[in-house]
C-alpha positions in Angstrom: -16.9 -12.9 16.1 -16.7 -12.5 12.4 -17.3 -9.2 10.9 -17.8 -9.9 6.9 -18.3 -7.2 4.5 -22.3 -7.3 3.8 -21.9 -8.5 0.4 -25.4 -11.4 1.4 -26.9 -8.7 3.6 -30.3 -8.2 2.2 -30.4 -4.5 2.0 -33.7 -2.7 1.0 -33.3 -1.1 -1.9 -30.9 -3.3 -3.5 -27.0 -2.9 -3.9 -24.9 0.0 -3.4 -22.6 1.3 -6.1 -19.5 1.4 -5.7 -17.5 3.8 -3.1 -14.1 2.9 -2.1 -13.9 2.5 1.3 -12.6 4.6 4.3 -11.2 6.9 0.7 -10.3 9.7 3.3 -8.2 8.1 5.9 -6.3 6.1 3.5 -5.4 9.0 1.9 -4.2 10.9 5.6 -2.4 7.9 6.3 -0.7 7.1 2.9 -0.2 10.8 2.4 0.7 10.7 -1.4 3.1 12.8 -3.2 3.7 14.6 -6.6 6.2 11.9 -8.5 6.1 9.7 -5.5 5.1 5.1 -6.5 2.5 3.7 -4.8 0.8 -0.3 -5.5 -2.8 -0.8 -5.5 -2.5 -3.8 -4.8 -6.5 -4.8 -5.0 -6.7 -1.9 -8.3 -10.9 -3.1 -8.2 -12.4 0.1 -9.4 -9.7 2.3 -8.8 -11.4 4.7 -6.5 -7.7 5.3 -4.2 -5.7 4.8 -7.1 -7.8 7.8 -8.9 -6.7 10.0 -5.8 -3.0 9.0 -5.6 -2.9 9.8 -9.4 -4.9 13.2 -8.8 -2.6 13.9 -6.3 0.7 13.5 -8.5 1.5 10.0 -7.9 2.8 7.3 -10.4 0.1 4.3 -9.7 0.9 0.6 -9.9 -2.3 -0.8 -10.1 -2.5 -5.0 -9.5 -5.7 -6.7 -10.0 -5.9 -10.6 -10.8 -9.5 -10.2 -12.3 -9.3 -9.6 -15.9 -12.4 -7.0 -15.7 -10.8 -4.7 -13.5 -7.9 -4.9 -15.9 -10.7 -4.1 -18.4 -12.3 -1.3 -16.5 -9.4 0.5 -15.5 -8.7 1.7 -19.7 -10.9 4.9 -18.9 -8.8 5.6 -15.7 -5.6 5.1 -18.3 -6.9 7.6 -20.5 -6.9 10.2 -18.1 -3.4 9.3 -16.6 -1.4 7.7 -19.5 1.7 8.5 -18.0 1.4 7.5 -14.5 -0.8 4.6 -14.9 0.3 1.3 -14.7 -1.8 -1.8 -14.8 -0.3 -5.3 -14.1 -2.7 -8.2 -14.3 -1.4 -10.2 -11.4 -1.9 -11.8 -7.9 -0.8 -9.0 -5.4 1.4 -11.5 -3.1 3.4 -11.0 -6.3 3.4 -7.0 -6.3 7.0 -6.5 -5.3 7.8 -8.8 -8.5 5.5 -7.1 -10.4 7.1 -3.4 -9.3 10.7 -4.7 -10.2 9.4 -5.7 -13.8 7.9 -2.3 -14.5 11.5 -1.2 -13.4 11.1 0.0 -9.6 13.6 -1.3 -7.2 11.4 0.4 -4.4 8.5 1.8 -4.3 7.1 5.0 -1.9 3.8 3.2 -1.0 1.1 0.1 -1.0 -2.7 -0.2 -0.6 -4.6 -3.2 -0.1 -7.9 -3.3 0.0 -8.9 -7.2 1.2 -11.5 -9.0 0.0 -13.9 -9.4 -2.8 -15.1 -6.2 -4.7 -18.5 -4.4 -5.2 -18.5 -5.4 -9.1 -17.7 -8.9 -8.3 -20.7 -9.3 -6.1 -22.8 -7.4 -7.8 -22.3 -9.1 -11.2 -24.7 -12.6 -10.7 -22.7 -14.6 -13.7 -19.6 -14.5 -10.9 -21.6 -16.6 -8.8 -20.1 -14.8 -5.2 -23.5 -13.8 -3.8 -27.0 -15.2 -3.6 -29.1 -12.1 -4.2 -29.8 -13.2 -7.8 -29.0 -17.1 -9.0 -25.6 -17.7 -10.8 -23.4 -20.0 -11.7 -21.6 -21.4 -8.4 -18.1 -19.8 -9.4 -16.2 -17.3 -6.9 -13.3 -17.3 -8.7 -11.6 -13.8 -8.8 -9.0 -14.8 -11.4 -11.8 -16.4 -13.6 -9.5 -19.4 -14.0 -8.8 -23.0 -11.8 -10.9 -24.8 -9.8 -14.2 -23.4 -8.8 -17.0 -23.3 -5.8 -18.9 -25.7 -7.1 -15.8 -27.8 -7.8 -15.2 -27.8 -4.1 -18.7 -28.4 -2.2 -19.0 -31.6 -5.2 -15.4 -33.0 -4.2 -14.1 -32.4 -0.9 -14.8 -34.9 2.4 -17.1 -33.9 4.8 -14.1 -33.3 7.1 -12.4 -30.8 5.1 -15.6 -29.3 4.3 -16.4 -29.0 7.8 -13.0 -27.3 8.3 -12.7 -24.8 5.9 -16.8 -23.9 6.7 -16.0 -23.6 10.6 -12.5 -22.2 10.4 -13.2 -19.7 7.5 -16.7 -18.6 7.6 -17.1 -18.9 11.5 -20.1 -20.7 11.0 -21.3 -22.7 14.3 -23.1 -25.6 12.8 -20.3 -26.2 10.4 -20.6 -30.3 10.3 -24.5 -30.2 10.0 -23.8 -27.7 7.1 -21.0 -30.1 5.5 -23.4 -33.5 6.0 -26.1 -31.6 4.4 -24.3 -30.4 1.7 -22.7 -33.8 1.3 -25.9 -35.5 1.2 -27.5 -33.2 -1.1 -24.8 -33.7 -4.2 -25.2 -37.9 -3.7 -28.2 -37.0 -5.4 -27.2 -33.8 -8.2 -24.2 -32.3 -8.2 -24.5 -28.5 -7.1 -24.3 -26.2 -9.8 -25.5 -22.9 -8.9 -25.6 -20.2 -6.1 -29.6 -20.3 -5.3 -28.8 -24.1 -5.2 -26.6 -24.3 -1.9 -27.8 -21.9 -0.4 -31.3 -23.2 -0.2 -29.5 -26.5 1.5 -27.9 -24.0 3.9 -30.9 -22.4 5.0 -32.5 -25.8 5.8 -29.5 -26.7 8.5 -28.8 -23.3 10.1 -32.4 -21.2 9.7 -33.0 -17.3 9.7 -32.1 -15.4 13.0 -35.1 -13.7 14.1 -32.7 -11.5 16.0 -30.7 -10.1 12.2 -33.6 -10.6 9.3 -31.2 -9.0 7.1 -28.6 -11.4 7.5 -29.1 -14.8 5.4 -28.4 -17.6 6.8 -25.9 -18.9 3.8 -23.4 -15.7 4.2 -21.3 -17.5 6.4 -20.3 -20.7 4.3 -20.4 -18.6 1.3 -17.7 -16.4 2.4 -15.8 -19.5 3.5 -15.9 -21.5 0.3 -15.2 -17.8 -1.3 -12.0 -17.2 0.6 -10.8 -20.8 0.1 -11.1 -21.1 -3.6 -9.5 -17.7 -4.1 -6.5 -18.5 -1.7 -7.3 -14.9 0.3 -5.5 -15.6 3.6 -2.5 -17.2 2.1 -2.3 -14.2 -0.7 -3.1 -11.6 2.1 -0.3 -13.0 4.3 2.1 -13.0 1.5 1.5 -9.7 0.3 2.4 -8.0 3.3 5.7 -10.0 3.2 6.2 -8.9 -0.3 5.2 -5.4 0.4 8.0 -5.5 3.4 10.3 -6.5 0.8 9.6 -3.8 -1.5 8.8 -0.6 0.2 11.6 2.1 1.0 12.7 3.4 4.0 9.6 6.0 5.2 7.4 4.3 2.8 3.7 3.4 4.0 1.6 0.4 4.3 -2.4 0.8 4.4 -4.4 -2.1 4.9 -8.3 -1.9 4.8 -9.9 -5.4 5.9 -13.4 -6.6 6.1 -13.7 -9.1 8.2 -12.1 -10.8 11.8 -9.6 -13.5 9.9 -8.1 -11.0 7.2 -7.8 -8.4 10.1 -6.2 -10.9 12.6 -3.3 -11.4 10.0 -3.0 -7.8 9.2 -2.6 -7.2 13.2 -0.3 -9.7 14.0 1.7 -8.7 11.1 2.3 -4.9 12.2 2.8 -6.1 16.1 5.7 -8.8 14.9 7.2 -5.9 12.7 6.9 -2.9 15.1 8.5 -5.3 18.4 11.7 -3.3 19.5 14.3 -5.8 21.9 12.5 -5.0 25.4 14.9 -3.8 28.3 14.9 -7.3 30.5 15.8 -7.6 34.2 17.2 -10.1 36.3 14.5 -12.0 36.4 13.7 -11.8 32.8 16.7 -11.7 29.9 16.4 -8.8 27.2 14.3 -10.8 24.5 16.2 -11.7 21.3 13.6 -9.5 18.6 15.0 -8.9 15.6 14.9 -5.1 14.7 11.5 -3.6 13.7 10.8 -3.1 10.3 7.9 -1.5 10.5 6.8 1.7 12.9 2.7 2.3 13.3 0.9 5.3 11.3 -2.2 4.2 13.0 -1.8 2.6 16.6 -4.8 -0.3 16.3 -7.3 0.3 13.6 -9.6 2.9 12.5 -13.4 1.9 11.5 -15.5 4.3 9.4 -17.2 6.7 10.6 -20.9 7.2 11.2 -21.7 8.9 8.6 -19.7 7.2 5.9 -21.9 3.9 7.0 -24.8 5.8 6.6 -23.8 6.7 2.8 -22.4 3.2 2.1 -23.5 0.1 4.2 -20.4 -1.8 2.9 -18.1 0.1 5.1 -19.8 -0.9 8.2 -16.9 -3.9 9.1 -14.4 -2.3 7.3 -11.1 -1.5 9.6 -7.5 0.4 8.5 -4.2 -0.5 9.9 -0.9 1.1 8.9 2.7 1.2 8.8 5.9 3.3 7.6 8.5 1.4 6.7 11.7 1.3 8.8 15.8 0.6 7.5 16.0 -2.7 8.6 15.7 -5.7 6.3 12.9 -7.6 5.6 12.4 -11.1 6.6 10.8 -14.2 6.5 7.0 -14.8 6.8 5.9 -18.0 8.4 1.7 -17.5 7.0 0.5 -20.4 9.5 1.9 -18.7 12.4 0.7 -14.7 11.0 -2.8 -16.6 11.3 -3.6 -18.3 8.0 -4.9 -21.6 9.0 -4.4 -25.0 7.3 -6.3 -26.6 4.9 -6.8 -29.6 2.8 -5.6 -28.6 -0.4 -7.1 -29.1 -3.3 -5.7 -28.6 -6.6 -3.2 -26.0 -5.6 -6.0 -24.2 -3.2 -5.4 -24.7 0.8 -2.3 -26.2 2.6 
């Protein structure tokens, strides 16, 4: 089942504005302090690094879209001190925490996934609601969408379609595509998803639903690299938290989520007891003890005031004494890929 953040849904009324998601029970489960250091990593707008900051908090706030860098100077204003923007991937936040100075840090925040003033903004070409250019790059910089449905095989195409968008007619949604840029290369959003309407139809069942959100969202999280960056973000937020310090995750859909869980159940094993029948297991000792046992969802009314936080699920961890370790991504979940100029593997 996939459970994507509605950034195709078809809403009446057009798009929400931005509210940070689940704000309240990331704040009850990263519980920040006066003079405490938390990471954003995901900074977007800034609507949890605003609170930790309220709350007496030094913020490190990573973003690897230059306009959030951009749109967090008014935040800076008001918190000059205690402020700190890096522009940066966040599987890079521990590095980015040690050049600012901090050896450890009290606290990290991720919030997965593309942001409301990506999608919202046409020119970034992410959704379909108005034509844009066929972009989804976050970092405005490598190799595009469009770059990939013109280049790639119809095999790998199928792959990343089927294994990252979920989508159940994944070859007839590669062929078509294939077929369609023999005869003009795809340039635009309105473009491909026209050709993806043709192959998989509306559901009579979810009118709101387009019938393109499911390959978008794949060819979105390929060319950004979101799995392997999620993945290695919570490796490099192992490495750099403090004993007692917390790890909220917010995810939007089933494949960021399925890392995230996996993740905290590897780090939270303790060596089990064994019998005679069954030896102790050899687990190496838990780095990681649960602030939330499973996930929390958002609650009915905060759907109600924001449709985007209908999918959206929290998992979270304190921080335990023993040493971090190595991450294996493939076997946390992230699947492999062709790769294609630096994107995949």
């Amino acid at each position: 089942m996939m459970a994507g953040r509605d950034e195709n849904e078809e809403v009446a009324g057009g798009l929400t504005r931005h509210i940070p998601v689940l704000l309240d029970r990331v704040m009850e489960a990263m519980q920040p302090q006066p003079g405490e250091v938390i990471i954003d990593g995901t900074f977007g707008a800034g609507g949890y690094s605003r609170r930790f900051l309220e709350a007496g908090a030094t913020v490190i706030g990573v973003d690897r879209d230059p306009d959030a860098i951009a749109g967090a100077a008014p935040l800076q204003q008001l918190f000059p001190d205690t402020l700190k923007m890096v522009h940066g991937q966040f599987v890079d936040l521990d590095e980015h925490a040690h050049g600012l100075g901090y050896d450890k840090v009290d606290g990290v925040v991720m919030d997965l996934g593309v942001s409301s003033m990506q999608l919202d903004q046409a020119e970034r070409g992410f959704s379909f609601r108005n034509d844009g250019p066929l972009d989804m790059r976050m970092e405005q910089d490598g190799p595009s969408a469009a770059d990939v449905v013109n280049t790639l095989e119809h095999k790998d195409l199928t792959r990343i379609i089927g294994l990252l968008g979920e989508e159940k007619r994944a070859s007839s949604v590669s062929h078509a595509i294939c077929r369609a840029r023999d005869e003009k290369p795809f340039e635009t959003t309105l473009e491909l998803a026209k050709v993806v309407e043709k192959v998989v139809g509306r559901n009579p069942k979810k009118p709101g639903i387009h019938p393109a959100t499911r390959t978008f969202q794949a060819l979105r999280i390929y060319v950004n690299g979101e799995l392997h960056q999620a993945a290695g973000a919570l490796a490099s937020a192992e490495r750099i938290l403090k004993p007692g310090g917390r790890l909220v995750v917010v995810t939007f859909h089933s494949l960021e989520d399925r890392i995230v869980k996996r993740f905290l159940q590897d780090r939270t094993k303790v060596r089990g007891g064994g019998s005679r029948h069954m030896p102790e297991m050899d687990v190496p000792p838990a780095t990681f003890e649960f602030i939330v046992k499973g996930n929390q969802d958002a609650s009915a009314d905060e759907v109600a005031a924001n449709p985007r936080a209908r999918s959206a699920r929290l998992r979270a961890g304190r921080r335990l004494d023993a040493p971090a370790r190595e991450l294996d991504i493939h076997e946390a979940g992230v699947p492999r890929l062709a790769a294609f100029r630096g994107l995949g593997g």
